[in-house]
PDB file with one MODEL, atoms N, CA, C and O in Angstrom:
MODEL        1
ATOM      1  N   UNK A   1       0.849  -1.185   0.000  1.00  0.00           N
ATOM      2  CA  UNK A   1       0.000   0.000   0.000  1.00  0.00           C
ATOM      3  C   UNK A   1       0.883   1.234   0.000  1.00  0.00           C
ATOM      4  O   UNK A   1       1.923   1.396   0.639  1.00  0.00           O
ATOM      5  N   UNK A   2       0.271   2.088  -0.848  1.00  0.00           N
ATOM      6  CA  UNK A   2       0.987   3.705  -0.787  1.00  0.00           C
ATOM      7  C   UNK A   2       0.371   4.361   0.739  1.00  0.00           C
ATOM      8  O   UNK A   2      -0.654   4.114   1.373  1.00  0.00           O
ATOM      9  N   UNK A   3       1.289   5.117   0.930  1.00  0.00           N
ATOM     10  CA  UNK A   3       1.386   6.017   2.297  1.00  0.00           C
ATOM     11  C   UNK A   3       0.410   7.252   1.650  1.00  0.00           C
ATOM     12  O   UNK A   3       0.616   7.829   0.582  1.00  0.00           O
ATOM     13  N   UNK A   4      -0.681   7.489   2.574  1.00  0.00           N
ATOM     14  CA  UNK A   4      -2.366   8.437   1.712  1.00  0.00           C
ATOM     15  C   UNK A   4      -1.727   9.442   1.715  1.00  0.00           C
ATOM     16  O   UNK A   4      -1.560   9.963   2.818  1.00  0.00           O
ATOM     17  N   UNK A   5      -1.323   9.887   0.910  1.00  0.00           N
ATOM     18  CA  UNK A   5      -0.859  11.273   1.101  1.00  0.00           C
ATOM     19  C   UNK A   5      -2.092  12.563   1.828  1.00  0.00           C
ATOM     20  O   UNK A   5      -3.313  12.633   1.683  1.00  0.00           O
ATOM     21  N   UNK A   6      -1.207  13.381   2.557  1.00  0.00           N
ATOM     22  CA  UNK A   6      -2.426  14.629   3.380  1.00  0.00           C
ATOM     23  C   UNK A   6      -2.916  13.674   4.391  1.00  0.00           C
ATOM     24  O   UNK A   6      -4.000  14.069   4.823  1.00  0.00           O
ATOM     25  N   UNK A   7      -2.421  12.240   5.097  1.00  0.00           N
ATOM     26  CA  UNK A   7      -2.911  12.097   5.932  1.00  0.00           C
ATOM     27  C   UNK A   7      -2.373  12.153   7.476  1.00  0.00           C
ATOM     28  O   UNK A   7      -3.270  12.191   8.318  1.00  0.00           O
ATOM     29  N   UNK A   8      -1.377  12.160   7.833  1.00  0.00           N
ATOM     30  CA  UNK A   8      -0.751  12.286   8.661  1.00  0.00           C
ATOM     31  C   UNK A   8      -0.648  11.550   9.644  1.00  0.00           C
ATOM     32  O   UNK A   8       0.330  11.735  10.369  1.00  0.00           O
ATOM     33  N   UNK A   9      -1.613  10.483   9.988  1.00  0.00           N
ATOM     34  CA  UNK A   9      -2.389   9.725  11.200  1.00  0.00           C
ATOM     35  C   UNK A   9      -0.844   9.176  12.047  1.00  0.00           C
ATOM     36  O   UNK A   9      -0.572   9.441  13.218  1.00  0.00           O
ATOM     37  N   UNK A  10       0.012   8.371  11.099  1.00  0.00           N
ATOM     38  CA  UNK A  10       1.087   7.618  11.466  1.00  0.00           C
ATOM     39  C   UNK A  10       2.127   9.205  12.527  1.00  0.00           C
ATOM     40  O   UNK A  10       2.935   8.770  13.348  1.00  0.00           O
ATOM     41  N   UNK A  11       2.064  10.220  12.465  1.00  0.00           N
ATOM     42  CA  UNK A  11       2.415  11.516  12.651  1.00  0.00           C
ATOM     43  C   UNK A  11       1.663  11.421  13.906  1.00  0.00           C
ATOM     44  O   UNK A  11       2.543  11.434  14.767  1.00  0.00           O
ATOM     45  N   UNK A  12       0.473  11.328  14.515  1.00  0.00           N
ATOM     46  CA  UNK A  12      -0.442  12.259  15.527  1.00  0.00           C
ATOM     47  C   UNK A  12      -0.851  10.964  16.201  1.00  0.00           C
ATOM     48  O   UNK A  12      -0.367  10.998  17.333  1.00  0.00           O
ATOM     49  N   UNK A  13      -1.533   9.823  16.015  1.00  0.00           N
ATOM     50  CA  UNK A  13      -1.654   8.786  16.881  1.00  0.00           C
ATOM     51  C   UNK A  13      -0.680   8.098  17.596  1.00  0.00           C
ATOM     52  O   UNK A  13      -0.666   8.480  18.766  1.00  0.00           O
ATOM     53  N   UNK A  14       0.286   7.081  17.312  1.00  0.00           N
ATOM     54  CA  UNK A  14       1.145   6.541  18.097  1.00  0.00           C
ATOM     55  C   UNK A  14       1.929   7.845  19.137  1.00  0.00           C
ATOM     56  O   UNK A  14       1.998   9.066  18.999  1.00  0.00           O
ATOM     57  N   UNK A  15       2.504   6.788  20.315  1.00  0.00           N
ATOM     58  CA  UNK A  15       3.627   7.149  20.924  1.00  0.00           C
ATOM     59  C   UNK A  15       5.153   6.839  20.390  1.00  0.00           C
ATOM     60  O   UNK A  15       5.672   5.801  19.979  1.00  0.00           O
ATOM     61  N   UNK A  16       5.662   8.201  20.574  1.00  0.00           N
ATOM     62  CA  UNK A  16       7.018   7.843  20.066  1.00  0.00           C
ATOM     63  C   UNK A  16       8.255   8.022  21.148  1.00  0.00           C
ATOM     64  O   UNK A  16       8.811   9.089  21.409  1.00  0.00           O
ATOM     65  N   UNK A  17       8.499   6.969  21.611  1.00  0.00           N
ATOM     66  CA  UNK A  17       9.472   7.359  23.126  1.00  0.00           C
ATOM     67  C   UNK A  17      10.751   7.478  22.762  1.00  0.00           C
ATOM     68  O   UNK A  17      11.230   8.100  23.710  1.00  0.00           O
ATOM     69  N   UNK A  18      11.406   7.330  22.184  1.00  0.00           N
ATOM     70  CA  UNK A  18      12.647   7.791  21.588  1.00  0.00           C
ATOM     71  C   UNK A  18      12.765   9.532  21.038  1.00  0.00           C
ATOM     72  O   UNK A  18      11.778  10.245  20.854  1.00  0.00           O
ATOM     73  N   UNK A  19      14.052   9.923  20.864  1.00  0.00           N
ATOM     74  CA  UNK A  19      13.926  11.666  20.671  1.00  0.00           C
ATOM     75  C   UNK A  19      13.978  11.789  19.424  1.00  0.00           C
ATOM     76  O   UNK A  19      14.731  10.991  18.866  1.00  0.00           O
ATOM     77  N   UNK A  20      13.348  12.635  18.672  1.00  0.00           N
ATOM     78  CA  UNK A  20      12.876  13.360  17.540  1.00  0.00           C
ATOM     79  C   UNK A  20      13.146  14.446  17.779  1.00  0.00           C
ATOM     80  O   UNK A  20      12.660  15.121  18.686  1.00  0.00           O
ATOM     81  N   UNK A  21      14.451  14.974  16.534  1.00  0.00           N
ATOM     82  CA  UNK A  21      14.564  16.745  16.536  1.00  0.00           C
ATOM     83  C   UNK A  21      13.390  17.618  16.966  1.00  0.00           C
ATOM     84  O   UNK A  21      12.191  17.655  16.687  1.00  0.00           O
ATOM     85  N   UNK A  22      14.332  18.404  17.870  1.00  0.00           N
ATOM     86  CA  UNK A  22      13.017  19.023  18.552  1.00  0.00           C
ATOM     87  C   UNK A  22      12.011  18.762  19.546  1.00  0.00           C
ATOM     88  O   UNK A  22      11.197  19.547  20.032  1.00  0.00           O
ATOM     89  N   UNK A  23      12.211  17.408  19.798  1.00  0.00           N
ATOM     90  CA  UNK A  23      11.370  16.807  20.686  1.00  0.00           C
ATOM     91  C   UNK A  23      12.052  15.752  21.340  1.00  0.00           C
ATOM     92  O   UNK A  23      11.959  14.612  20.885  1.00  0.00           O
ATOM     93  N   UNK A  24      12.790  16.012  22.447  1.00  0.00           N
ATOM     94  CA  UNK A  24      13.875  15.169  22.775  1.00  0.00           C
ATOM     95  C   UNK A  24      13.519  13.636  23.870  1.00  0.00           C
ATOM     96  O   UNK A  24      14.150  12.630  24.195  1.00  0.00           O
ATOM     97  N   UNK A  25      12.056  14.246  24.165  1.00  0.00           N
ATOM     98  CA  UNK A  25      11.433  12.865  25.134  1.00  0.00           C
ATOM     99  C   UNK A  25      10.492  12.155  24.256  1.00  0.00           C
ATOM    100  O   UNK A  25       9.719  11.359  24.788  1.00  0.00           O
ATOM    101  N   UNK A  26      10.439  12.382  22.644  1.00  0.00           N
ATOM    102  CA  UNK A  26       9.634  11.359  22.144  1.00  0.00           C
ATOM    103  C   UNK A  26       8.199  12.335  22.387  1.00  0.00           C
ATOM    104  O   UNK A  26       8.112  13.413  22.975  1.00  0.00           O
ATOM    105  N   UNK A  27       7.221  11.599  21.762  1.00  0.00           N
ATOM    106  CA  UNK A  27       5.906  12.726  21.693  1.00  0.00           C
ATOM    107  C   UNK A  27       4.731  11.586  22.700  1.00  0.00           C
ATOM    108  O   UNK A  27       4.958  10.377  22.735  1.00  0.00           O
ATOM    109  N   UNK A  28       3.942  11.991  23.190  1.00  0.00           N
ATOM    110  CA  UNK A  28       2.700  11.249  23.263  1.00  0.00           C
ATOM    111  C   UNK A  28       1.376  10.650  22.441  1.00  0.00           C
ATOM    112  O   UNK A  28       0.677  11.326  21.686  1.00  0.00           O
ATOM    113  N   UNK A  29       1.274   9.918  22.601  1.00  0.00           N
ATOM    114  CA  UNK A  29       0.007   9.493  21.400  1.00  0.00           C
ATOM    115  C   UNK A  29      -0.819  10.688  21.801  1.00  0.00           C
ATOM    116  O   UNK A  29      -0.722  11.377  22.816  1.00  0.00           O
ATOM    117  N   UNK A  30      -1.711  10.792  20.716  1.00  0.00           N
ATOM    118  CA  UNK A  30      -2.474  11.696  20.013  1.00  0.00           C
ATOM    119  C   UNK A  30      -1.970  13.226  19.748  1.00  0.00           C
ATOM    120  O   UNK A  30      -2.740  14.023  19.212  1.00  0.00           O
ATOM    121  N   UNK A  31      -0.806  13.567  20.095  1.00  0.00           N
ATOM    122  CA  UNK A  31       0.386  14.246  19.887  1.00  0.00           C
ATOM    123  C   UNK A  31       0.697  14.352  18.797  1.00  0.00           C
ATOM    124  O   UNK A  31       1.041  13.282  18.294  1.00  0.00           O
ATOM    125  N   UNK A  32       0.752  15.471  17.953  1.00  0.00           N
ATOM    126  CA  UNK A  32       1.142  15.587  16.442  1.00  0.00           C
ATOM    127  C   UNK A  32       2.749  15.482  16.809  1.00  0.00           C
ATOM    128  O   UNK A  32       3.091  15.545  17.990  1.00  0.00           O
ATOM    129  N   UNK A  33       3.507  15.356  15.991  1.00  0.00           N
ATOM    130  CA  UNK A  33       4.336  15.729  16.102  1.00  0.00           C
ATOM    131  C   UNK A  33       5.067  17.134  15.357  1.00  0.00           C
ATOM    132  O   UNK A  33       4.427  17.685  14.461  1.00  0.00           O
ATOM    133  N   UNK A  34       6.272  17.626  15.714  1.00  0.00           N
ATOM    134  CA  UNK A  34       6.133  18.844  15.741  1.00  0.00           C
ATOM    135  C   UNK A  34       6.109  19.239  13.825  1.00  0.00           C
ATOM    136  O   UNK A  34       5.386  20.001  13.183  1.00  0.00           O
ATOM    137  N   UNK A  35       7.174  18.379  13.422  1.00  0.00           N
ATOM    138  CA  UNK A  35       7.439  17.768  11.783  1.00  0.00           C
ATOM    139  C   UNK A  35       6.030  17.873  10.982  1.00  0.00           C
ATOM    140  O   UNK A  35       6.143  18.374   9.863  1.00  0.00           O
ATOM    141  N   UNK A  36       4.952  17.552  11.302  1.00  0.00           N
ATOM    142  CA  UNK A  36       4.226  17.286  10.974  1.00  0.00           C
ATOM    143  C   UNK A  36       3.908  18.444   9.950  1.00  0.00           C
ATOM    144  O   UNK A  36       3.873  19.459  10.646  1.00  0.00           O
ATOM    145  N   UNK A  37       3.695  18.743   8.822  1.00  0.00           N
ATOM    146  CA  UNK A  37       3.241  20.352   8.054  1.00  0.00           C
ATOM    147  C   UNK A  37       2.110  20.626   8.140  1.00  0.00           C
ATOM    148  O   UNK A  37       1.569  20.094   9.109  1.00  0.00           O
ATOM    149  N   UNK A  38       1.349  21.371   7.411  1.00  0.00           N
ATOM    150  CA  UNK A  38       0.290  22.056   7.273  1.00  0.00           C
ATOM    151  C   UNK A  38      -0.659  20.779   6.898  1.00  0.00           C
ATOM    152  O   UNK A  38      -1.534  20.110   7.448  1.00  0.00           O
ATOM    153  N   UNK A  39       0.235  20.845   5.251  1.00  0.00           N
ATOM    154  CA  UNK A  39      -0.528  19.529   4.427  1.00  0.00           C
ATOM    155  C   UNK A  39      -0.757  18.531   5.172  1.00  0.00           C
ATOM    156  O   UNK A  39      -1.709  17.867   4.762  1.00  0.00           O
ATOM    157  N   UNK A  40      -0.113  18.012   6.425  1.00  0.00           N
ATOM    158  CA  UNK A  40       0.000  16.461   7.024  1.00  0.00           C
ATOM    159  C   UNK A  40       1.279  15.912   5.935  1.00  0.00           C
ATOM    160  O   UNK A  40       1.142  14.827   5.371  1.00  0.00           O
ATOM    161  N   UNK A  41       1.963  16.381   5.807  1.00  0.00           N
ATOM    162  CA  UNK A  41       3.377  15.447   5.208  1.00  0.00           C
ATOM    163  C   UNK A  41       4.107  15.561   6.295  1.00  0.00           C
ATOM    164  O   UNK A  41       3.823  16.376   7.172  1.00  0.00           O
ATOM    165  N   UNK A  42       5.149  14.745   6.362  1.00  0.00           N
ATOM    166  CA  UNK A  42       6.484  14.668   6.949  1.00  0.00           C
ATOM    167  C   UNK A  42       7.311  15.769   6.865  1.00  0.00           C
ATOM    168  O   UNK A  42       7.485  15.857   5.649  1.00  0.00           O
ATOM    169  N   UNK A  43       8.114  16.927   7.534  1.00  0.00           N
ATOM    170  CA  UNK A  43       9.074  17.633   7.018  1.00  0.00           C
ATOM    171  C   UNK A  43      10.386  17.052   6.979  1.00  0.00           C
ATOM    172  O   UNK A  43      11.355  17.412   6.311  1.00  0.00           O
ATOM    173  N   UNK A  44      10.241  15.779   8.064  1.00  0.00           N
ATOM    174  CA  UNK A  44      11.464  14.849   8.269  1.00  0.00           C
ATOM    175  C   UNK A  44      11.927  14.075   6.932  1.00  0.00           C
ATOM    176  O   UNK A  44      13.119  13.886   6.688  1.00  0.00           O
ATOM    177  N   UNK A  45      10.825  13.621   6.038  1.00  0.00           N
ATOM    178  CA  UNK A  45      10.738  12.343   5.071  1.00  0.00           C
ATOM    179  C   UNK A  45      12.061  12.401   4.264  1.00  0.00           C
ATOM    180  O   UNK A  45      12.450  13.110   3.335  1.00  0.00           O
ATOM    181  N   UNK A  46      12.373  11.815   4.674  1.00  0.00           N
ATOM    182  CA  UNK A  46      13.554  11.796   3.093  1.00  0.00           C
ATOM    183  C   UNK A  46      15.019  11.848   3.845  1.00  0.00           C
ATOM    184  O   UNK A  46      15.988  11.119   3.634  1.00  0.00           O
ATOM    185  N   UNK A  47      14.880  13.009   4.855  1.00  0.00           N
ATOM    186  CA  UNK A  47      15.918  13.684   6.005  1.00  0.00           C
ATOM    187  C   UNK A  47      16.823  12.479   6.572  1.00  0.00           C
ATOM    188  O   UNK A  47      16.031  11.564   6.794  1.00  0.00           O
ATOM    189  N   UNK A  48      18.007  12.106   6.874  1.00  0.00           N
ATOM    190  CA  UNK A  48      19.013  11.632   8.000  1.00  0.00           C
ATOM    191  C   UNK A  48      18.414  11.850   8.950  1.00  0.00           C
ATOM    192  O   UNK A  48      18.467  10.887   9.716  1.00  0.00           O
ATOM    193  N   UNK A  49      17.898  12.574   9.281  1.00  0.00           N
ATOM    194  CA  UNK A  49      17.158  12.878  10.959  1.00  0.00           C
ATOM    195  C   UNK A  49      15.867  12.744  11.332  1.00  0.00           C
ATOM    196  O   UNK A  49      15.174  13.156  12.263  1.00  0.00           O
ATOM    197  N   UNK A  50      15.703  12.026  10.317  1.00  0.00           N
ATOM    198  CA  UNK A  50      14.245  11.424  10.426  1.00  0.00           C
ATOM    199  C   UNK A  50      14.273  10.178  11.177  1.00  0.00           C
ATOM    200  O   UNK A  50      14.903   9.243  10.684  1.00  0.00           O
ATOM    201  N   UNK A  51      13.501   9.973  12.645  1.00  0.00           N
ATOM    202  CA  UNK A  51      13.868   8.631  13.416  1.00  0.00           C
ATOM    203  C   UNK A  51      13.496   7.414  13.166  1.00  0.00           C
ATOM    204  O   UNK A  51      12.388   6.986  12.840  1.00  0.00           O
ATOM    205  N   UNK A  52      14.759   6.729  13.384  1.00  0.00           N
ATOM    206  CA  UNK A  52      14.496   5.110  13.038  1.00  0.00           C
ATOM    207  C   UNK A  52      13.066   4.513  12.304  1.00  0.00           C
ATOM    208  O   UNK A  52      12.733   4.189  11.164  1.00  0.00           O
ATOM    209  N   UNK A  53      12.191   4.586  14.153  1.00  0.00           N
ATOM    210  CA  UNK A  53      11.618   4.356  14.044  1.00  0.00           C
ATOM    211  C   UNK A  53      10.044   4.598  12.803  1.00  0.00           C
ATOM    212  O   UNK A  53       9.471   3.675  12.223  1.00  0.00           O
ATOM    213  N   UNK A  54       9.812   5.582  12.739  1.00  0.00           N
ATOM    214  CA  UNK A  54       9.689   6.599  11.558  1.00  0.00           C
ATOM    215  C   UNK A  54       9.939   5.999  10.672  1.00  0.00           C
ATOM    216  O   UNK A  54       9.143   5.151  10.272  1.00  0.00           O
ATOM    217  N   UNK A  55      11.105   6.214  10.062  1.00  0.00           N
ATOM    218  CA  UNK A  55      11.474   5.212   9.030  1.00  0.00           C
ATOM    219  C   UNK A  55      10.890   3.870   8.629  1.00  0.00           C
ATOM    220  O   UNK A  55      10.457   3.495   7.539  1.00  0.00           O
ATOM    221  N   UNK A  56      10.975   3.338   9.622  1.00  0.00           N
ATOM    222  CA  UNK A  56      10.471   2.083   9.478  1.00  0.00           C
ATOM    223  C   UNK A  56       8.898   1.411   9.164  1.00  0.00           C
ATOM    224  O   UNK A  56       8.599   0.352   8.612  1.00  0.00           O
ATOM    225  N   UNK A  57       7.915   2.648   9.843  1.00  0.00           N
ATOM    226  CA  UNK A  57       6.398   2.191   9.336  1.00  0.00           C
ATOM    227  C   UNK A  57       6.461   2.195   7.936  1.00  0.00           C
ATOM    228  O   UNK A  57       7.112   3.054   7.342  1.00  0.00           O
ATOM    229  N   UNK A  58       5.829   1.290   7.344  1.00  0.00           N
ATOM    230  CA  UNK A  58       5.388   0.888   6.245  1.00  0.00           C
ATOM    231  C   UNK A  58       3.347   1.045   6.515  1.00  0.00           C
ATOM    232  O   UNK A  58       2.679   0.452   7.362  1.00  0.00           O
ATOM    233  N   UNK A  59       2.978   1.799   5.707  1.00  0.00           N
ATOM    234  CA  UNK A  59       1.212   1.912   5.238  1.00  0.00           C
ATOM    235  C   UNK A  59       1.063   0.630   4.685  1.00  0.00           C
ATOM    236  O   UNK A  59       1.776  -0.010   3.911  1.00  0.00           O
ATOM    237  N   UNK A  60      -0.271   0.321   5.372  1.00  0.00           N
ATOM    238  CA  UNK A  60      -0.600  -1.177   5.023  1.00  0.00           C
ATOM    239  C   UNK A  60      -1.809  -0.871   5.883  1.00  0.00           C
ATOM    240  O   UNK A  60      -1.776  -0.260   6.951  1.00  0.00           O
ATOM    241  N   UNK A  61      -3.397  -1.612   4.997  1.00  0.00           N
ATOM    242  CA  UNK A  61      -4.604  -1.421   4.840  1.00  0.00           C
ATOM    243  C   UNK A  61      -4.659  -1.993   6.324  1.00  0.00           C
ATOM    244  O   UNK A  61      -4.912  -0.985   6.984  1.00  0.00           O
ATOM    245  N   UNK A  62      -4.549  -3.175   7.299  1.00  0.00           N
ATOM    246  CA  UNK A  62      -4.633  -3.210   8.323  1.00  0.00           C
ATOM    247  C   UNK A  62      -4.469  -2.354   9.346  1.00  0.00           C
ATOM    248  O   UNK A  62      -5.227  -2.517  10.302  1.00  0.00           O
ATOM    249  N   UNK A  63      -3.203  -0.959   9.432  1.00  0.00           N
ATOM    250  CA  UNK A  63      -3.137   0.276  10.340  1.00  0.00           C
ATOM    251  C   UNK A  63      -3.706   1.372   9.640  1.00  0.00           C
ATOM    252  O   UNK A  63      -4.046   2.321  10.346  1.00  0.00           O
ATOM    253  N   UNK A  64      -3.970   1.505   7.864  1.00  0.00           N
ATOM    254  CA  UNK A  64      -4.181   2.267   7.794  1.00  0.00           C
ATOM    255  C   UNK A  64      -5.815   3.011   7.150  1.00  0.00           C
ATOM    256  O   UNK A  64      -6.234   4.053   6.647  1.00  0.00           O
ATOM    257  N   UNK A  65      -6.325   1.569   7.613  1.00  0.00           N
ATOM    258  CA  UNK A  65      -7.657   1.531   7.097  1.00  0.00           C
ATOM    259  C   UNK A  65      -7.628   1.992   4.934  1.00  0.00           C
ATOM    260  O   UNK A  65      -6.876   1.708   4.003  1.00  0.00           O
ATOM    261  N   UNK A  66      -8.736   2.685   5.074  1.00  0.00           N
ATOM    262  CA  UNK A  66      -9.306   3.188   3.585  1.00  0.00           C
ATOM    263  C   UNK A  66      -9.336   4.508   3.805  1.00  0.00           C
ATOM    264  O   UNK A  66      -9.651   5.149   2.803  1.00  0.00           O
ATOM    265  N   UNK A  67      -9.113   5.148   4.783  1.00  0.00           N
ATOM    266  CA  UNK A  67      -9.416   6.849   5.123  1.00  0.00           C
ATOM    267  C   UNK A  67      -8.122   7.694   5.739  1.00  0.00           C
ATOM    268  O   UNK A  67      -6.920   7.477   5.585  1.00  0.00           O
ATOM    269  N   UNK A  68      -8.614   8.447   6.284  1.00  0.00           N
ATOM    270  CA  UNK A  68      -7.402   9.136   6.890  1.00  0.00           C
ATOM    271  C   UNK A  68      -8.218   8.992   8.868  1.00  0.00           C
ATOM    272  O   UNK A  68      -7.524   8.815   9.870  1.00  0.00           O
ATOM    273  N   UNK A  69      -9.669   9.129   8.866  1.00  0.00           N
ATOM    274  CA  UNK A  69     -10.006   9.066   9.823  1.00  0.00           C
ATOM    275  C   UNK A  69     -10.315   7.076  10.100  1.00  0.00           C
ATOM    276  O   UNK A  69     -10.556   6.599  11.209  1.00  0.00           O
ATOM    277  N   UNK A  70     -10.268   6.681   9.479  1.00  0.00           N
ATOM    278  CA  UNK A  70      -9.952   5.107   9.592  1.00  0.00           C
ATOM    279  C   UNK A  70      -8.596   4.786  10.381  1.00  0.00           C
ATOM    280  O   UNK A  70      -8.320   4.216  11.437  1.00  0.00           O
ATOM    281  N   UNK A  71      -7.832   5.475   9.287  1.00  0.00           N
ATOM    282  CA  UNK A  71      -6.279   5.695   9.893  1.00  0.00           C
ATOM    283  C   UNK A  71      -5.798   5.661  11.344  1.00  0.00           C
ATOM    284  O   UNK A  71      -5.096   4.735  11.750  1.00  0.00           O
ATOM    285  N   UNK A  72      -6.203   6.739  12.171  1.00  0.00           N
ATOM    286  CA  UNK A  72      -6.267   7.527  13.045  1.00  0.00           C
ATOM    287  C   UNK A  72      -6.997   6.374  14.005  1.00  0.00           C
ATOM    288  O   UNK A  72      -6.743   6.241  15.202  1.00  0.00           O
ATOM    289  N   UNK A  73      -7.812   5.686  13.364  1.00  0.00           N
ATOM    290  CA  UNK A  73      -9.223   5.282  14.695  1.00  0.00           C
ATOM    291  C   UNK A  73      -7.734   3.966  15.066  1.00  0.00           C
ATOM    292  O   UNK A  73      -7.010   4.090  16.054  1.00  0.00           O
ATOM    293  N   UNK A  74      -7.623   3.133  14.319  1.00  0.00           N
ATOM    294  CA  UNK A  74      -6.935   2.191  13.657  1.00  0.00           C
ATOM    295  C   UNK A  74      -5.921   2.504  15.027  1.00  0.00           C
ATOM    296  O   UNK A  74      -6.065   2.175  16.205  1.00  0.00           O
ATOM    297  N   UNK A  75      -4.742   3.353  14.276  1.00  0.00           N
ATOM    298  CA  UNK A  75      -3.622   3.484  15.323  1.00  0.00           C
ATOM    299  C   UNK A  75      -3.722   3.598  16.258  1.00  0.00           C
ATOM    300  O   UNK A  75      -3.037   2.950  17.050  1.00  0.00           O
ATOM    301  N   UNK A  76      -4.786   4.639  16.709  1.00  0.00           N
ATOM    302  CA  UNK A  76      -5.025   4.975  18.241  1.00  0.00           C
ATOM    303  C   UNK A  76      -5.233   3.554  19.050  1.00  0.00           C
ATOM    304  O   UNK A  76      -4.574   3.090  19.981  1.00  0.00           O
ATOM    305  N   UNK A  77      -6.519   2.968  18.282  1.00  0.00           N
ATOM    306  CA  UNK A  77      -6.850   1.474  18.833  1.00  0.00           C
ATOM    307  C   UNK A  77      -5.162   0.063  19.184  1.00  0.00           C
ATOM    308  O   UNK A  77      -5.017  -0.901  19.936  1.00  0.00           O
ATOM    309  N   UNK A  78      -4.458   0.614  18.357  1.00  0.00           N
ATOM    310  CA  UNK A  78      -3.133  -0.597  18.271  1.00  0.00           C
ATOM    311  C   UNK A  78      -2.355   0.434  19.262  1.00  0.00           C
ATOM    312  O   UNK A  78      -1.813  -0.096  20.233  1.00  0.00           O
ATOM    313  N   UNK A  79      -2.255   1.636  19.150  1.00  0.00           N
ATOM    314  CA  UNK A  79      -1.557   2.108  20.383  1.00  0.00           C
ATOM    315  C   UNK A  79      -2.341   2.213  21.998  1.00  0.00           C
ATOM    316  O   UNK A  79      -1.700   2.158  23.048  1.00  0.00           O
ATOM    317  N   UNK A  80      -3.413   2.326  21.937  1.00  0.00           N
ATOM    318  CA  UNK A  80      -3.970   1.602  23.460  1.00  0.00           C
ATOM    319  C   UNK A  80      -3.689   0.453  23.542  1.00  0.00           C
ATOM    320  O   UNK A  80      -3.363   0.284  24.717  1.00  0.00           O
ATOM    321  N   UNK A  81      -3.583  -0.801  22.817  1.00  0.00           N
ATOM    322  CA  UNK A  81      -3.535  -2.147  22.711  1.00  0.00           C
ATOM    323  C   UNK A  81      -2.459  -2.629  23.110  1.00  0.00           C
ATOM    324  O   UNK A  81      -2.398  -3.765  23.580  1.00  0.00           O
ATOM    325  N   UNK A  82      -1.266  -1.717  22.969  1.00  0.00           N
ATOM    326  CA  UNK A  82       0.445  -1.911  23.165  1.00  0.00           C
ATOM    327  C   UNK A  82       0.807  -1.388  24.352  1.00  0.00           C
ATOM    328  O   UNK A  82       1.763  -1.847  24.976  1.00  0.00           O
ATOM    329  N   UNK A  83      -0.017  -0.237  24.845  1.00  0.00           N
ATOM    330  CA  UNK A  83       0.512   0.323  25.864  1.00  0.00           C
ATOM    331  C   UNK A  83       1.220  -0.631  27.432  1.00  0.00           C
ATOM    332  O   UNK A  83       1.713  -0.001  28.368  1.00  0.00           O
TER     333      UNK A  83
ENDMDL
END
């Protein structure tokens, strides 16, 4: 699956406990992060300083539903689930 563009969800739902420029304790779920743009893109994407972890999600119809608010319901639900 392609990453929805303008959606941001993977950005604002999860917890990220590791440090992200600018954000050196990691963010809280439902927490945008600060990267996050206007559009909902990445300002990190592409960047060396974009974190690991970050890096590593792959979009896939199971986290990321068919929507952007699917998205969102989705992660939030797998990040209560992990906590």
């Amino acid at each position: 699956m392609e990453c929805r563009s303008g959606c941001g969800a993977c950005c604002i739902a999860p917890s990220i406990s590791g440090p992200i420029p600018g954000m050196p304790k990691g963010k809280a779920a439902g927490e945008a992060c600060i990267h996050l743009l206007g559009d909902r893109r990445c300002g990190l994407f592409g960047k060396p300083e974009r974190p690991p972890v970050c890096d590593r999600f792959q979009a896939a119809e199971d986290v990321c539903g068919t929507s952007r608010e699917q998205a969102l319901w989705l992660l939030t639900e797998l990040e209560s689930a992990t906590r």
